[in-house]
Structures are given as structure tokens and as C-alpha cells.
C-alpha positions in Angstrom: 28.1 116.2 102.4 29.1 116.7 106.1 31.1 113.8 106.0 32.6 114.6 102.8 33.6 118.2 104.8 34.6 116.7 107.8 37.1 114.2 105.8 38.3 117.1 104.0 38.9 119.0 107.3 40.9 116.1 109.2 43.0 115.0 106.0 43.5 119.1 105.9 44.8 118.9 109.4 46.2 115.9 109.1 48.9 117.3 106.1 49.2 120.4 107.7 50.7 118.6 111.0 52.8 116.2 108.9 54.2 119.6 107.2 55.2 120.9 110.3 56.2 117.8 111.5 58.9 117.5 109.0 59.8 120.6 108.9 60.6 121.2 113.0 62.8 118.2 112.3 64.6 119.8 109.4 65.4 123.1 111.5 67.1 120.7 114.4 68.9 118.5 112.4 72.8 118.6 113.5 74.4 117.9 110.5 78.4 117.3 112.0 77.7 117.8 115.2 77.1 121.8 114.2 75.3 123.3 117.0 75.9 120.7 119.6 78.1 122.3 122.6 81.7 120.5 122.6 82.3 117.8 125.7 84.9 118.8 127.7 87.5 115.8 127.8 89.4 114.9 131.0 92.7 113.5 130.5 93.9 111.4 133.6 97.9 113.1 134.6 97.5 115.8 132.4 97.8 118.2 135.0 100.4 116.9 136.6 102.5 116.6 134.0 102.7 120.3 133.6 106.9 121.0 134.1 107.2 124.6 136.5 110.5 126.2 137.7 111.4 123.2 139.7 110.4 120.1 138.0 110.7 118.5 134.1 107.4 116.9 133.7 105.4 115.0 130.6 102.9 112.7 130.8 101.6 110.3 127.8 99.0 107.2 127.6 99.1 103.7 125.8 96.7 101.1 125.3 97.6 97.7 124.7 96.0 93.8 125.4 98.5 93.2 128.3 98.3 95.9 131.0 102.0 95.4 131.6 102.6 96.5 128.2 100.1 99.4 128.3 101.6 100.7 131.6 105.5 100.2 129.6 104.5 101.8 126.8 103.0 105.1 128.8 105.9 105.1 130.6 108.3 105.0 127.3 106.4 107.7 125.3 106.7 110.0 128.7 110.3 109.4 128.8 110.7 110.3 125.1 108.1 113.4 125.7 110.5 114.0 129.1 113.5 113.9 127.0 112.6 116.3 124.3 111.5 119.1 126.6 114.9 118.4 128.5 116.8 118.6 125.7 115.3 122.0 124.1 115.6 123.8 127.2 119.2 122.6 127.7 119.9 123.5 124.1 118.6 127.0 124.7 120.0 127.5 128.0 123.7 126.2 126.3 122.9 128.8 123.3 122.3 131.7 125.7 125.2 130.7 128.2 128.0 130.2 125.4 126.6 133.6 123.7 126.6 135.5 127.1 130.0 134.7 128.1 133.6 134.5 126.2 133.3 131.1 124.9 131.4 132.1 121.8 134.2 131.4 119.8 135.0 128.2 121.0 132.3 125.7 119.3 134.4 123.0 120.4 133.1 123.5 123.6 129.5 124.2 123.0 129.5 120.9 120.7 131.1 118.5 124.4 129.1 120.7 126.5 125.5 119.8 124.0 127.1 115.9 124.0 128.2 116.0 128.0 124.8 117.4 129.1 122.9 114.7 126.5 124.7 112.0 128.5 123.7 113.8 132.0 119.8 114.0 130.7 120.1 110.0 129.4 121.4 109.2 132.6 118.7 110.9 135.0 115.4 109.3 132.6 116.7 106.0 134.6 115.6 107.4 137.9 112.4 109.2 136.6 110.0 109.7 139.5 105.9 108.7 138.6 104.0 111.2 140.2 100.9 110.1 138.7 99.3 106.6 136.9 96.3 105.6 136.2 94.7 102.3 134.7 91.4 101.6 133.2 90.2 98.3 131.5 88.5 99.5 128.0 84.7 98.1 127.4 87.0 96.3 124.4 89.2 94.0 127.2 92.4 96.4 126.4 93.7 97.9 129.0 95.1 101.7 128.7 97.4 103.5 131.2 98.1 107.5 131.9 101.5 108.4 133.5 102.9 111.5 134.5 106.8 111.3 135.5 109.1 114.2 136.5 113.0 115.2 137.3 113.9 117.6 139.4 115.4 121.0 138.2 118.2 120.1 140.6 119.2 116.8 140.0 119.5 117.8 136.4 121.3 120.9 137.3 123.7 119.0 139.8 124.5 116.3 137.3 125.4 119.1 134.8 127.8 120.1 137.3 129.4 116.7 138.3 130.1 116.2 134.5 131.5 119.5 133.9 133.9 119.5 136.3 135.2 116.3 136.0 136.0 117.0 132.0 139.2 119.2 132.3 139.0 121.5 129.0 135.3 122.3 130.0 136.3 123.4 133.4 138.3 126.1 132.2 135.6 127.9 130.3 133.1 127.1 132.5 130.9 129.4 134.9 129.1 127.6 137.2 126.8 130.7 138.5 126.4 131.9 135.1 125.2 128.3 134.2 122.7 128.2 137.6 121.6 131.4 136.4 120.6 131.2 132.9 119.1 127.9 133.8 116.7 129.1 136.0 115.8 132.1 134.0 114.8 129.0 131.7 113.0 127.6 134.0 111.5 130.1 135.2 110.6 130.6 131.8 109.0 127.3 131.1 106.6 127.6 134.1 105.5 130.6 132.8 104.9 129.1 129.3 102.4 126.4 130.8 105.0 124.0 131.3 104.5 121.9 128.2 
């Protein structure tokens, strides 16, 4: 009979630790990831490929077999990233310069000023600086690459200005320090936005 007692007493233990067994694994269970803390992820270039007052920046990453081709492709999608932020700030800095002075009702001129300073920000992407690349070999053989490129505010600016006064009928409407100004307000502006 004591044996019979005993058994009863260790399977009684026995289930009663399988019970909370199961169910302390239940209560930590991370269904999705919920309750797990979120891994910080460093991007190499990210940082400095933020634009501020003086410099355009981007930055961008490729992966590819050939590390040649990795390191071209990085370089192409931050000239394409480069180009868009160009272009939208000299849109808006076209917009506010042709509304703040007397040309307003000249679109002719705000449509060869938007094509003329297209041509100036084409021209500058040739002679991007890289102001940041990194390679790394993947644990799959592929090889991926992080650039960060800029232009300078100036050179930009200064190419604006060559074109413009070389094209005759633009000269005559244009304002150079108005131009300088509401450019850097821009800027200035961009900086402040976290330069992306």
C-alpha cells in the first residue's frame, strides 16, 4: 500500500511539473517576434549621405555576383537618388524665385530656366565626389557595396549662373542675388529637414 501511495505521489508530481512545464512555455512564446526588443540596424554611408546647407548628398547599396557591378550599381541608384533631391529643390527654389519677382508672367522663362538648370544638374552628376564606400563579401559569395556621393551647393549654384548668363533672353529677367538668395533659404531649408 505504501508503494501504491508513493507511485501515486511521484506520478502526482510528475503531471503537476509537466503542467507547469507547458504552461511557462506557453506564456513566453513570441508569436511574430511580439515582445522581442527590435535590433537596431546600421546602415554603412547612411550618415554621410545626409545633404546640409552646403552639400547635395544620397547614398544607396547594390548587391550583385561581380563586385565591380555591385560597386556600379550603388553608385548609379545614388546618382539617380542625387538627382531627384537636386531636381525638387531646384524646382522649388525656380517656383519661389519666378513667383517673388516680375517674371511670373513669363512661363516661357520658367519652362528654359527648369530645362537650362536640368542640363546644369546632368552635367555636375559626372563629377560626383564619393565621400563614403564600403564593400563586404555576403556569406552567399555576392558581394554588396554602400556609397555616399555629394555636390557642392556651389558648384551647382555657379553652374546655374554660367548657363544663365550665357542664354541672352534669360539674362534679362534674371536676378542673380535673388537666385543666391532663395537658394540658400532652400538649403538652408533642407539641412534643417534632415537632409534627405
Amino acid at each position: 500500500m505504501k508503494t501504491t501511495t508513493l507511485r501515486t505521489i511521484i506520478l502526482a508530481i510528475g503531471v503537476l511539473g509537466t503542467v507547469f512545464a507547458f504552461s511557462s512555455c506557453k506564456g513566453k512564446k513570441n508569436v511574430g517576434g511580439a515582445g522581442k526588443k527590435p535590433t537596431e540596424i546600421t546602415i554603412p554611408c547612411k550618415d554621410e549621405g545626409r545633404s546640409d546647407k552646403n552639400y547635395f548628398r544620397a547614398d544607396a547599396s547594390a548587391t550583385s555576383q561581380d563586385m565591380s557591378l555591385s560597386r556600379e550599381k550603388a553608385l548609379s541608384a545614388a546618382k539617380g537618388k542625387l538627382a531627384g533631391l537636386i531636381n525638387t529643390k531646384i524646382k522649388s527654389v525656380t517656383d519661389r524665385y519666378v513667383n517673388e519677382t516680375e517674371v511670373g508672367q513669363n512661363s516661357d522663362f520658367e519652362q528654359k530656366f527648369e530645362n537650362l538648370t536640368r542640363e546644369v544638374v546632368n552635367q555636375t552628376l559626372v563629377d560626383v565626389a564619393i565621400i563614403c564606400e564600403k564593400n563586404y563579401q555576403e556569406a552567399t559569395g555576392k558581394y554588396t557595396t554602400y556609397v555616399a556621393i555629394e555636390v557642392s551647393k556651389d558648384a551647382m549654384l555657379n553652374g546655374i549662373n554660367n548657363s544663365l548668363t550665357k542664354d541672352q533672353k534669360l539674362r534679362v529677367d534674371y536676378d542673380k542675388m535673388k537666385f543666391e538668395q532663395i537658394f540658400n533659404e532652400e538649403m538652408d531649408k533642407l539641412e534643417k529637414e534632415g537632409g534627405y
